[in-house]
C-alpha positions as CSV (number, residue, x, y, z in Angstrom):
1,X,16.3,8.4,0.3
2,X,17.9,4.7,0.1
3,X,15.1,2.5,0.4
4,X,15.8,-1.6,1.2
5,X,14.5,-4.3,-0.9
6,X,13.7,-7.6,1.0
7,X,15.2,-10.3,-0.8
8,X,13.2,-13.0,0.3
9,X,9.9,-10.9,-0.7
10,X,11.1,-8.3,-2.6
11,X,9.1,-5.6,-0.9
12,X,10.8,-2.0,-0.7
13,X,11.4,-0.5,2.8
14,X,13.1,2.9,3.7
15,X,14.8,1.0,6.5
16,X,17.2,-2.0,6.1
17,X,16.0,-4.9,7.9
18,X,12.9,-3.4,8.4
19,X,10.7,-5.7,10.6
20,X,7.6,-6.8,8.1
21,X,5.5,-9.7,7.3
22,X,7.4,-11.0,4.5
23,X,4.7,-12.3,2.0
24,X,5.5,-10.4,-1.5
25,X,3.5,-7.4,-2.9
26,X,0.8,-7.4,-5.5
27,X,0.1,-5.6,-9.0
28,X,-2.7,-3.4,-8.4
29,X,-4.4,-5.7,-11.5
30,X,-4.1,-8.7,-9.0
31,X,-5.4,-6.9,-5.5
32,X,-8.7,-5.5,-7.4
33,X,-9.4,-8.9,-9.3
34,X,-9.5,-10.6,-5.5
35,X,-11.8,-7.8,-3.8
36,X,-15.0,-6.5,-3.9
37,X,-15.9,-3.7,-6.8
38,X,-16.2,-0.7,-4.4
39,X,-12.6,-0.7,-3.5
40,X,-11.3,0.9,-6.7
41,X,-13.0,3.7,-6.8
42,X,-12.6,4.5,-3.2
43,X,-8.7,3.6,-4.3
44,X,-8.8,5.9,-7.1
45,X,-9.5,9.0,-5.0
46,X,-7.6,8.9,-2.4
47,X,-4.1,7.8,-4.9
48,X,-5.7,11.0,-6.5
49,X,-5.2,13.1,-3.4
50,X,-1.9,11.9,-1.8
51,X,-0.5,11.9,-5.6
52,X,-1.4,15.8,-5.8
53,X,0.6,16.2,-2.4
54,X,4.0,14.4,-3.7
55,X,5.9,11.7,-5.3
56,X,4.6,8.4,-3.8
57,X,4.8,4.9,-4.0
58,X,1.3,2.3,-3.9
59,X,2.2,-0.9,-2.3
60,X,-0.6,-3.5,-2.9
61,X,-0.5,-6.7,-0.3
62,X,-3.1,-9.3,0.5
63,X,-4.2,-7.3,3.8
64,X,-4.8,-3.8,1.4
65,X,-2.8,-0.9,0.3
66,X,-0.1,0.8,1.7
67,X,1.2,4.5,0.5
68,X,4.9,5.2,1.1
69,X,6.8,8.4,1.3
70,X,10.1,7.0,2.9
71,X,8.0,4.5,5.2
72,X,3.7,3.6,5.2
73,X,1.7,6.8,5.9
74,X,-1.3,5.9,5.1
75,X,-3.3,2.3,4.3
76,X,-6.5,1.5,2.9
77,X,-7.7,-1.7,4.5
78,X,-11.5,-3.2,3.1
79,X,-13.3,-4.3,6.1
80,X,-16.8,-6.3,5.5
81,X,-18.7,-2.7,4.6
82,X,-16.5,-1.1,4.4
83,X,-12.6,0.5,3.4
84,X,-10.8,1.8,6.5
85,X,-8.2,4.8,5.6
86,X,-5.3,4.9,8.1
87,X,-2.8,7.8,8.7
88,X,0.6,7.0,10.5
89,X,3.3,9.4,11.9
């Protein structure tokens, strides 16, 4: 699959011109050092489990994670006690 690379943010997209808020992605270093300590481990499992399912590509931004296949499946977002997982069709 052809994926689009925003070159004002230089986030990856399997759509051109997808619609996004364009703020650029972080390294996965960067997102943990900002969060609270639970997050990585809860991180770590679930990358474990979509990674045993397929190819598939961790997109870190200031909000939380996004997994991509051709386009976000599935997000981790930390709430205040929390870190919501989020499946899209």
């Amino acid at each position: 699959m052809t994926r689009w690379t925003c070159p004002d943010c230089g986030r990856e997209f399997g759509r051109t011109r997808q619609g996004h808020e364009c703020a650029p992605a972080l390294s996965l270093e960067e997102y943990f050092s900002t969060g609270p300590e639970r997050e990585r481990p809860i991180f770590e499992a679930v990358h474990g489990h979509l990674s045993s399912l397929g190819d598939v590509y961790v997109e870190p931004v200031s909000v939380g994670i996004f997994f991509k296949i051709h386009t976000t499946f599935a997000q981790l977002r930390p709430m205040t006690k929390w870190v919501a997982l989020s499946f899209f069709s």
